[in-house]
N, C-alpha and C positions, 0 to 999 in steps of 0.2 A: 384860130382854127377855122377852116371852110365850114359851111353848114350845109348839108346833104338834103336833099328837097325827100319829103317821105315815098317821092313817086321810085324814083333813086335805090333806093334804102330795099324797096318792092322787089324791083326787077332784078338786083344785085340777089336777094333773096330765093327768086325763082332759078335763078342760072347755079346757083348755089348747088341748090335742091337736084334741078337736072341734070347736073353733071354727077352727080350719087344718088341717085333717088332708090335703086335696089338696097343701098345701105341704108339710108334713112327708115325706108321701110321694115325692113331686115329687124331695126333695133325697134320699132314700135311695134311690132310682131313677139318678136321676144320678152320685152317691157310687158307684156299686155300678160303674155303665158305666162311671168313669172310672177307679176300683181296677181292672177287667179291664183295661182298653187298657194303663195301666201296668205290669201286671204281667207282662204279655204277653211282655213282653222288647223292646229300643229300634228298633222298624217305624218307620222314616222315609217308605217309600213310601207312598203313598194307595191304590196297588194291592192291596197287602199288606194292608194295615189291611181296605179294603173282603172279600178272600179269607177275613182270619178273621174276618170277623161272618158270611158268608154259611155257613163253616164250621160255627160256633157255631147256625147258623138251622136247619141239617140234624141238627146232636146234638139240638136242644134238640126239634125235633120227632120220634127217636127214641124221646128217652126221657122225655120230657117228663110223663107220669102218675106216674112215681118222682120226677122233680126235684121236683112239684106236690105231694106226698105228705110228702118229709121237709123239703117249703119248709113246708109246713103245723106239721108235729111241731116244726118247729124255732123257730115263731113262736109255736107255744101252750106253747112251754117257756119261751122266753127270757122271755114277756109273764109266764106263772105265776112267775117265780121272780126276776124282776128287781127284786124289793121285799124279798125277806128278809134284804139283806145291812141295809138300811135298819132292819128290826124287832130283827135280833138285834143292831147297833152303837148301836141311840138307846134300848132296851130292854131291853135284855140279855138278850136268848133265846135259850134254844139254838137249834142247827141244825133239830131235827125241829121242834119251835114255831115256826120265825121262815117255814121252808118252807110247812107247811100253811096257815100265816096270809096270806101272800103269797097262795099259790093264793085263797084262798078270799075273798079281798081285791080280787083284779085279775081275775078270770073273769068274775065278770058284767058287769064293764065290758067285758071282751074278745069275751063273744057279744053285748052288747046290740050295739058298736059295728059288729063285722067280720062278723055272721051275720043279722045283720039290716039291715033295710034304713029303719031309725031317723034319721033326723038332725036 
């Protein structure tokens, strides 16, 4: 069996992605709406149900430039770093190697895609 360099593995990943990325999104938008209602605790009413989204509609416009802030940090972390478990387990890197190589590996895909207006 050929073995696929993890730079490879990457780019096959991002073309993946941009040739559906409305869908991918689609489902982690959904995913995320239907984690909150479940988590909520068990609203049988429709009343109820309708009370906390409109509730949630008045926090979210609160605070909404914090939520937008560390939604930001939290997406340019996960995306930087969601590759080095991949460099240091198929390569055997250490942690500070397998880290920097990830960043420096998945950023420019991550501004050409989400910072620009590319497609």
């Amino acid at each position: 069996m050929k073995k696929i360099s993890p730079g490879q593995a990457i780019q096959a990943g991002w073309l993946r992605f941009k040739n559906q990325a409305a869908l991918y999104v689609a489902f982690t938008v959904v995913y995320f709406i239907i984690l909150t209602l479940i988590s909520s605790g068990q609203i049988q009413d429709p009343d109820e149900i309708l009370m906390m989204l409109q509730d949630m509609s008045v926090d979210l416009r609160e605070s909404g430039g914090t939520l937008i802030a560390v939604g930001l940090i939290q997406l340019v972390f996960s995306i930087g770093l969601m590759f080095s478990t991949y460099k240091a387990s198929i390569e055997g890197s250490d942690l500070f190697e397998s880290i920097t190589w990830s960043f420096r590996v998945s950023m420019p895909n991550f501004l050409i895609r989400f910072l620009t207006i590319r497609y």
